[in-house]
C-alpha positions as CSV (number, residue, x, y, z in Angstrom):
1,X,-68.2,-50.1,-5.5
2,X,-71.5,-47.6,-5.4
3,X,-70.9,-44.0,-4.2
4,X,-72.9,-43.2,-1.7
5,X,-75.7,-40.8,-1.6
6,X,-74.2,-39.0,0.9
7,X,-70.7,-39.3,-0.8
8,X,-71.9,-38.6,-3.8
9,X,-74.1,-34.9,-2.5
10,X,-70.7,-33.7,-0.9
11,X,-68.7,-33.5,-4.6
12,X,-68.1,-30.5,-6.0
13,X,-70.1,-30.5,-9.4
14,X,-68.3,-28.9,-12.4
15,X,-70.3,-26.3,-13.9
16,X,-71.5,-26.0,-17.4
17,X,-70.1,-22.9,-19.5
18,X,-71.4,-22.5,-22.5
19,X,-72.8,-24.9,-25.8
20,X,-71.1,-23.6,-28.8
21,X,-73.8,-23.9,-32.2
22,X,-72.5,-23.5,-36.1
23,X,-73.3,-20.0,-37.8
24,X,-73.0,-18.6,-41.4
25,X,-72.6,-14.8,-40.4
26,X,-71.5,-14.3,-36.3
27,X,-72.7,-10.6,-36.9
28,X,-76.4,-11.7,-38.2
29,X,-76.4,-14.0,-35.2
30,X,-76.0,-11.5,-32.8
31,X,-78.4,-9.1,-34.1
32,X,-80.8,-12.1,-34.0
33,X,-80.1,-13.8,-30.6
34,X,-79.8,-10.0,-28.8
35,X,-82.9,-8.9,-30.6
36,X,-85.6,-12.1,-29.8
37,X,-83.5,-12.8,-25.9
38,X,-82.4,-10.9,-22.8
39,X,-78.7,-11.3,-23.2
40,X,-76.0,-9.6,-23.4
41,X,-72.3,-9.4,-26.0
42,X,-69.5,-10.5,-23.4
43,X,-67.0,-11.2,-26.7
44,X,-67.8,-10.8,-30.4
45,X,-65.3,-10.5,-33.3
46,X,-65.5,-12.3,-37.2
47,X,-65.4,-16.1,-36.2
48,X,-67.0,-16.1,-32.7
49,X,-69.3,-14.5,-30.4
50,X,-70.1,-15.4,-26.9
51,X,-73.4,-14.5,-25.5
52,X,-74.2,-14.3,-21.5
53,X,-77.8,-15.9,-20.7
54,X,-79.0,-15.7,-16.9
55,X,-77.8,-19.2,-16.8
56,X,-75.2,-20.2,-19.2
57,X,-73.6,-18.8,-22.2
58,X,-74.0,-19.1,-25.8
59,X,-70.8,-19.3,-28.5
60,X,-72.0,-18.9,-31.9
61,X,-69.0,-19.9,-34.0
62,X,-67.6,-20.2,-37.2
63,X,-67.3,-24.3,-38.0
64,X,-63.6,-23.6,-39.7
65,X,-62.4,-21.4,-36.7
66,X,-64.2,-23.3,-33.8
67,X,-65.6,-26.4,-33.2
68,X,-69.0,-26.7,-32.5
69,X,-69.2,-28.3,-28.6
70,X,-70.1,-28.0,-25.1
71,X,-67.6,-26.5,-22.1
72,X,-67.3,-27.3,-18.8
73,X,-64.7,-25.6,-16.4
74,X,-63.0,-28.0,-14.1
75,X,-60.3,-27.5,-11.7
76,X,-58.5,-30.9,-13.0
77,X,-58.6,-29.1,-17.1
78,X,-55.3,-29.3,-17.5
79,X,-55.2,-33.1,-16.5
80,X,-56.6,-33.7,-20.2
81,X,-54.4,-32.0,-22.3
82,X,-52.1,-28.8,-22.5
83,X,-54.1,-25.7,-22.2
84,X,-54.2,-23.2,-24.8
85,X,-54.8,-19.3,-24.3
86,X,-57.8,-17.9,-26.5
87,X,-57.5,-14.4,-27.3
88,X,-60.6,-13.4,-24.8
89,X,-57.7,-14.7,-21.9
90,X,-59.5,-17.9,-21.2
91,X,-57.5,-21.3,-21.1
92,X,-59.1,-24.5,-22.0
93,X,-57.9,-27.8,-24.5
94,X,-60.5,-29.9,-26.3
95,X,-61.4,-33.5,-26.0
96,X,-63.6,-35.8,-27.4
97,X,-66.7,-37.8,-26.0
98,X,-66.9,-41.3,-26.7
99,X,-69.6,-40.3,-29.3
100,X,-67.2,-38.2,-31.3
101,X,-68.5,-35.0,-30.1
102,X,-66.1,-32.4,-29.6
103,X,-65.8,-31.4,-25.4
104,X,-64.3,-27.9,-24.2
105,X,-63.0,-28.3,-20.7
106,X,-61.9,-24.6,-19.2
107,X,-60.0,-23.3,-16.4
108,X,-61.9,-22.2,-13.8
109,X,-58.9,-19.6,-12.8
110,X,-58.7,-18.0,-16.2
111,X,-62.1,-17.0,-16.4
């Protein structure tokens, strides 16, 4: 059965978080990525760093402490796994696509 067009313009769309990309040295990155873009350090500490862009943020991450991946928040997060509290107070779990690639979903409420 097709979804409307109509049906389909009243959804509510879950937004996009952040893309999380490999780095040797979270430090170096920062320095880089705050020194060539307008951006600013909303968390930073040895294995990860999240960086605020105008229109979505940036984790640059430590491969052995985080996944590389992409986040959503959804109200229905917790429908795919138990959530787990990160130390910057979000709640998310991890999933995987059907391409392998690793999928953070995020409450909306802990954000």
């Amino acid at each position: 059965m097709e979804t409307s067009v109509i049906e389909a313009s009243s959804l509510k769309l879950d937004d996009l978080h952040h893309i999380a990309i490999s780095v040797t040295d979270v430090a170096q990155s920062v320095e880089w990525y705050t020194s060539h873009f307008q951006c600013r350090i909303a968390y930073q500490d040895s294995t990860w760093a999240l960086l605020k862009f105008g229109n979505l943020s940036l984790a640059l991450v430590i491969p052995e402490q985080h996944p590389p991946h992409i986040a959503f928040t959804s109200d229905r997060a917790g429908e795919y796994g138990s959530l787990k509290t990160h130390r910057d107070g979000t709640r998310s779990c991890y999933i995987q696509d059907p391409s392998g690639n690793s999928v953070e979903l995020m409450d909306p409420t802990s954000l």
